[in-house]
C-alpha positions as a Markdown table, in Angstrom:
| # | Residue | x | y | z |
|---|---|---|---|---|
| 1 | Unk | 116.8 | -45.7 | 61.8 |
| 2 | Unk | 118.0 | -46.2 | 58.3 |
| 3 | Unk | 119.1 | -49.4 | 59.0 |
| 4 | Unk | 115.7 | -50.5 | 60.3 |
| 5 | Unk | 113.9 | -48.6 | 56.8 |
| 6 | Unk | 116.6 | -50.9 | 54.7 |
| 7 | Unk | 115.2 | -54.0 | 56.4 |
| 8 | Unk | 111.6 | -53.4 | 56.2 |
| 9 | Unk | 112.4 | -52.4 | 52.4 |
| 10 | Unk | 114.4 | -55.7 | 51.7 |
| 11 | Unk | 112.0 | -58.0 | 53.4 |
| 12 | Unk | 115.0 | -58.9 | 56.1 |
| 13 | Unk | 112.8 | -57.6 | 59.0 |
| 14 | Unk | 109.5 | -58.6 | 60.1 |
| 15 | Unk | 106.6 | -56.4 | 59.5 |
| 16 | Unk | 104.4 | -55.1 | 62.4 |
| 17 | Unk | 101.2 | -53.9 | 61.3 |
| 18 | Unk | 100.4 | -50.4 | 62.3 |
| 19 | Unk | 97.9 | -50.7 | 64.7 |
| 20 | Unk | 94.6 | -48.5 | 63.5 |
| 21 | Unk | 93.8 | -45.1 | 65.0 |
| 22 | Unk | 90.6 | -44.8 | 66.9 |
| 23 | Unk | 88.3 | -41.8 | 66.4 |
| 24 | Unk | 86.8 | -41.1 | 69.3 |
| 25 | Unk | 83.7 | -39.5 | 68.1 |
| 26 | Unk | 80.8 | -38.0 | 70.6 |
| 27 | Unk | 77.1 | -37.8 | 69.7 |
| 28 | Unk | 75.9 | -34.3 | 70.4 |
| 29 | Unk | 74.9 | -33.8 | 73.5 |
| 30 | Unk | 71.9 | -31.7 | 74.4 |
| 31 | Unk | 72.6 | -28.9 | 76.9 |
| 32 | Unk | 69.3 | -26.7 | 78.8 |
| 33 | Unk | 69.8 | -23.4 | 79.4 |
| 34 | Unk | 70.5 | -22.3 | 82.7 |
| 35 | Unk | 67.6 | -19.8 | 83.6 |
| 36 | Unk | 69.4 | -18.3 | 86.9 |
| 37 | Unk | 72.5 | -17.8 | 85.0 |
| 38 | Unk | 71.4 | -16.6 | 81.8 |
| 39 | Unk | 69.7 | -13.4 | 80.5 |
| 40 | Unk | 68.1 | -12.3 | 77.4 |
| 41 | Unk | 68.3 | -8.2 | 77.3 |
| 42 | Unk | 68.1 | -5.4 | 75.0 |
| 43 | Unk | 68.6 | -1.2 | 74.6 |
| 44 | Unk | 67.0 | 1.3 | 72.0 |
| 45 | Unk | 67.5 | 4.8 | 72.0 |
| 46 | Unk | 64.8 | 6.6 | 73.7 |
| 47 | Unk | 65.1 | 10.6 | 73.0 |
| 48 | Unk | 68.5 | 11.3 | 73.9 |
| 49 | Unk | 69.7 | 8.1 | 75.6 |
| 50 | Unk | 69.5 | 4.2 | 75.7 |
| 51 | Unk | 66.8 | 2.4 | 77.5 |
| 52 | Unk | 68.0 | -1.2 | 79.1 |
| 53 | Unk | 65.1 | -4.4 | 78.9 |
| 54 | Unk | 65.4 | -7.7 | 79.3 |
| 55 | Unk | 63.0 | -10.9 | 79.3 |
| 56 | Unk | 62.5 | -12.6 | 82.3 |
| 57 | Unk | 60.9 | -15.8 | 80.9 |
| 58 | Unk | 62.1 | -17.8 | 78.2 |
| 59 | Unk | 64.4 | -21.2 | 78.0 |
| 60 | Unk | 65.8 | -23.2 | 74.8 |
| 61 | Unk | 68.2 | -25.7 | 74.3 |
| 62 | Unk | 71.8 | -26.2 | 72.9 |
| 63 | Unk | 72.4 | -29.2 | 70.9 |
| 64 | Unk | 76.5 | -29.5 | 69.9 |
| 65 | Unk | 79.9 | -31.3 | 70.7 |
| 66 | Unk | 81.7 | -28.8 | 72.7 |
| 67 | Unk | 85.0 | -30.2 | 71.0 |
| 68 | Unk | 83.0 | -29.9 | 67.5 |
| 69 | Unk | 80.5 | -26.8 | 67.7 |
| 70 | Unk | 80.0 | -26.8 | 63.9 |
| 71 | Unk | 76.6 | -29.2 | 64.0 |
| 72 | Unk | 75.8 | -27.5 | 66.9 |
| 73 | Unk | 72.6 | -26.2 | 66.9 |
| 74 | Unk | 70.5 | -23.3 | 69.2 |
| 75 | Unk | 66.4 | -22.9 | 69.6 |
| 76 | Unk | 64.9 | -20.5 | 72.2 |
| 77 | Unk | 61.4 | -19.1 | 73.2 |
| 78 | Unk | 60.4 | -15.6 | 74.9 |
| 79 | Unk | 57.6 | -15.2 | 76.5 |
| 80 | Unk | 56.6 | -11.6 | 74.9 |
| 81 | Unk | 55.1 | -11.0 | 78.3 |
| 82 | Unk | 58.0 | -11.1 | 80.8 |
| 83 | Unk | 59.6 | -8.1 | 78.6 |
| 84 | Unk | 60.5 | -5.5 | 81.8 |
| 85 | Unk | 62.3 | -2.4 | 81.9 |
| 86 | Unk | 61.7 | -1.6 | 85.2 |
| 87 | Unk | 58.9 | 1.0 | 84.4 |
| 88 | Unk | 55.2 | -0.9 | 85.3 |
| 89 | Unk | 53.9 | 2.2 | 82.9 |
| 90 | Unk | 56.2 | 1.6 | 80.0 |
| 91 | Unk | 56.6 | -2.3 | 80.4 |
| 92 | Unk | 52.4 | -2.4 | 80.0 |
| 93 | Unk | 52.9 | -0.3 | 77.0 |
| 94 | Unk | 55.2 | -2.1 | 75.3 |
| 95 | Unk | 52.7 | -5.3 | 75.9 |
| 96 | Unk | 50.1 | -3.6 | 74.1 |
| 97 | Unk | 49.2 | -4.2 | 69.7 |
| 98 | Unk | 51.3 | -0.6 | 69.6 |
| 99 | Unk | 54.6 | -2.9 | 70.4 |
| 100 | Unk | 55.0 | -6.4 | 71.2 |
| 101 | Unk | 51.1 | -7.3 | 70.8 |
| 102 | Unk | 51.7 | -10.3 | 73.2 |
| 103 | Unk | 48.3 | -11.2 | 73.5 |
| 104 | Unk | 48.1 | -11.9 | 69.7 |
| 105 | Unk | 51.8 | -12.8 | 69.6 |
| 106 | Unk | 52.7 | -14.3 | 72.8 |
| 107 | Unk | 55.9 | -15.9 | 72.1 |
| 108 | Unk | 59.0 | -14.5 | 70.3 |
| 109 | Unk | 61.2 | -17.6 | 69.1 |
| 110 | Unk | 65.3 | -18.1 | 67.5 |
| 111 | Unk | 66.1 | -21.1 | 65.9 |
| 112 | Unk | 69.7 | -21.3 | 64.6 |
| 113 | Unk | 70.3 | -22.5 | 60.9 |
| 114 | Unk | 74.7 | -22.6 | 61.4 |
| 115 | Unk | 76.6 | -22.4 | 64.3 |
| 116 | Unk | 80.6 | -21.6 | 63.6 |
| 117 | Unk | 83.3 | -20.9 | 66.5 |
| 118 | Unk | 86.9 | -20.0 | 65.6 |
| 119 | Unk | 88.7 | -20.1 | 69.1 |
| 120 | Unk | 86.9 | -18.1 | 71.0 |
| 121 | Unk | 84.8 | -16.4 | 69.0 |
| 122 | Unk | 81.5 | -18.1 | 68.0 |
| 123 | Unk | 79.1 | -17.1 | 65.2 |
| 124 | Unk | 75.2 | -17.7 | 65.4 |
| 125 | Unk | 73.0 | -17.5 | 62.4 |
| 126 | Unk | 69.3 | -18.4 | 62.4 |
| 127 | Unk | 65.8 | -17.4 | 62.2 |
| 128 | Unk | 64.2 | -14.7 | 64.6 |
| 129 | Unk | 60.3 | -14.6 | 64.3 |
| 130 | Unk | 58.5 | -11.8 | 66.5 |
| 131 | Unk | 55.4 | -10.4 | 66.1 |
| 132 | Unk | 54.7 | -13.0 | 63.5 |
| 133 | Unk | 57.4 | -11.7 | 61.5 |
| 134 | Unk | 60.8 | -14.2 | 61.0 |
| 135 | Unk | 63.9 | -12.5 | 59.7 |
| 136 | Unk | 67.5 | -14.0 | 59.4 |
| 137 | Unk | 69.5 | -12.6 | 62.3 |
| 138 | Unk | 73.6 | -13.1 | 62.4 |
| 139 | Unk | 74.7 | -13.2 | 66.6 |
| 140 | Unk | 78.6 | -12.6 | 67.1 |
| 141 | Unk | 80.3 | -13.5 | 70.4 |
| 142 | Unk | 82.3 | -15.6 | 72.7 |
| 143 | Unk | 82.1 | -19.5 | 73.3 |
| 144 | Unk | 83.3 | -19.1 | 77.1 |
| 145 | Unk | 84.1 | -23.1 | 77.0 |
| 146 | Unk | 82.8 | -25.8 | 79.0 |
| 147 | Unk | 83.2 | -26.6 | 83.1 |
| 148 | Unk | 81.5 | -29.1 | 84.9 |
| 149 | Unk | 78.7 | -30.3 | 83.2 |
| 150 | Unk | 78.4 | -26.8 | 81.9 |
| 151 | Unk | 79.1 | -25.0 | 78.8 |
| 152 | Unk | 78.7 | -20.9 | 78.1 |
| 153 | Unk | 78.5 | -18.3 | 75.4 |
| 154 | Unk | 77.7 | -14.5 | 74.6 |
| 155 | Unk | 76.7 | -13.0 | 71.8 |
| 156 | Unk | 75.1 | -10.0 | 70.6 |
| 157 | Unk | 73.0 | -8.6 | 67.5 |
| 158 | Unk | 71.0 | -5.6 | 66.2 |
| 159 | Unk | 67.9 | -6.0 | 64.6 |
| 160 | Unk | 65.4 | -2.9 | 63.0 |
| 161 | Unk | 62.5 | -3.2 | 64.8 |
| 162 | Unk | 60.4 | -1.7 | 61.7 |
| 163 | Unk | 61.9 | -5.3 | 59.9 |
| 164 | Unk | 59.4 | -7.1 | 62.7 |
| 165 | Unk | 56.4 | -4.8 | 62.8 |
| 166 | Unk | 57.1 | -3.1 | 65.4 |
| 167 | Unk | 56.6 | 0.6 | 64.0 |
| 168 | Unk | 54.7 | 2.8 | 66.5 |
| 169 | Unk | 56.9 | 6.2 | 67.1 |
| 170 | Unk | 56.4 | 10.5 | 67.7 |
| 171 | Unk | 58.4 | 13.2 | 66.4 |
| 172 | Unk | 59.7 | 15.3 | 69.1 |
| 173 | Unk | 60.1 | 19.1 | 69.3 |
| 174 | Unk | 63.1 | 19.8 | 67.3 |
| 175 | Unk | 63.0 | 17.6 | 64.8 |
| 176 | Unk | 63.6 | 13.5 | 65.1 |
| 177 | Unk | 61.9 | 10.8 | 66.6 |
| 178 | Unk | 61.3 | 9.4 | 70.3 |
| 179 | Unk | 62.3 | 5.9 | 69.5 |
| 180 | Unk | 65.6 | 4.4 | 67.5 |
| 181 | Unk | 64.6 | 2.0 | 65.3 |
| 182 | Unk | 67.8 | -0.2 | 65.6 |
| 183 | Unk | 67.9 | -2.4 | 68.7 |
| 184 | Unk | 70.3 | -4.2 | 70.8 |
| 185 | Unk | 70.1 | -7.6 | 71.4 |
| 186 | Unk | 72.6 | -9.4 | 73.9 |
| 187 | Unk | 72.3 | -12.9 | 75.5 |
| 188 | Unk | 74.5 | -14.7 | 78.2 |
| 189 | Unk | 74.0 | -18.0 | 78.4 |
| 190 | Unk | 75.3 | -20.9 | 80.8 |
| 191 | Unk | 73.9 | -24.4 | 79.8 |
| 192 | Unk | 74.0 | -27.5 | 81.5 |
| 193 | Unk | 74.1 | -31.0 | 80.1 |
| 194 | Unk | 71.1 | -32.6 | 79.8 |
C-alpha cells in the first residue's frame, strides 16, 4: 500500500481518476391515507372516568421520502359530523353550537408546519383549526416504517378544549366539573403511495 501512495506521489504510477459518487436522490412521494386502516380518536374525562370518540370520516395526505422524512409534510380534514362515541344521545349533543357546532363548522383540519423522526420516533408540529379556532399543536409518536407500497405512523397529543372554543360544562354535587378540559388526541395511520 505504501509503495503504491509513493508512486502516485512521485508521478511513477498512472493516475486513475476517482470515479464520482452518485446521489441517488427521490422526489417526495405523496402517500393517501388508508381509511380502513386508520383512525382518528380521542378521550376526556367525563365525571369520574374517560370517555373514548373517534371520527369516522376524514382523509389527508402524506407528502415525504420515507428514507428522508424531514421535508415531509402532513394535511388532514374531519368531518365534525362523523364524531361518535357510541351514544346517539351524546354523539347529537356534541354536534350541537354547545360543542363542535358542525353545522357552522363543519370541518376540523391539521396541516403540519415540520415533520422530524429520530429512529423510530417521529415528531409532528402544525396547525390544528376547529371550531374556527387554529392553535399550534406538537404530535409525538412512532414512524412504524414502510412495507409494500405502504408506510405507517402513530402519534398522540393533548389539546385544551377551552383553547378552541369549546367551553360548555356543569359543576357537579361535590364540588368540580362534569367535563376535563384537556383532551386526548391519538391517530394511527397506514398510507399508501399514491
Amino acid at each position: 500500500m505504501l509503495a503504491v501512495l509513493l508512486a502516485v506521489v512521485l508521478g511513477t504510477a498512472p493516475v486513475r481518476p476517482v470515479a464520482a459518487r452518485r446521489t441517488v436522490q427521490t422526489d417526495p412521494a405523496a402517500w393517501s391515507i388508508d381509511m380502513n386502516h386508520s383512525e382518528v380518536s380521542f378521550r376526556i374525562r367525563h365525571f369520574v372516568t374517560k370517555v373514548r370518540g373517534r371520527f369516522g370520516e376524514w382523509s389527508g395526505t402524506i407528502t415525504g421520502d420515507p428514507g428522508d422524512w424531514s421535508t415531509g409534510s402532513v394535511a388532514v380534514v374531519i368531518k365534525s359530523a362523523s364524531i361518535t362515541t357510541a351514544n346517539d344521545r351524546r354523539d347529537a349533543d356534541l354536534r350541537s353550537a354547545r360543542f363542535f357546532a358542525v353545522d357552522s363548522f363543519p370541518e376540523i383540519t391539521f396541516k403540519s408546519t415540520r415533520v422530524e423522526v429520530s429512529g423510530p420516533t417521529v415528531t409532528i408540529t402544525g396547525d390544528l383549526t376547529m371550531r374556527g379556532v387554529t392553535k399550534p399543536v406538537v404530535l409525538t409518536g412512532s414512524y412504524l416504517g414502510a412495507a409494500g407500497g405502504k408506510v405507517g405512523f402513530e402519534a398522540a397529543t393533548t389539546i385544551n378544549r377551552i383553547d378552541f372554543g369549546i367551553t360548555w360544562n356543569r359543576a357537579v354535587e361535590g364540588g368540580g366539573v362534569m367535563l376535563g378540559d384537556d383532551v386526548e388526541v391519538s391517530i394511527s395511520i397506514e398510507e399508501n403511495r399514491q
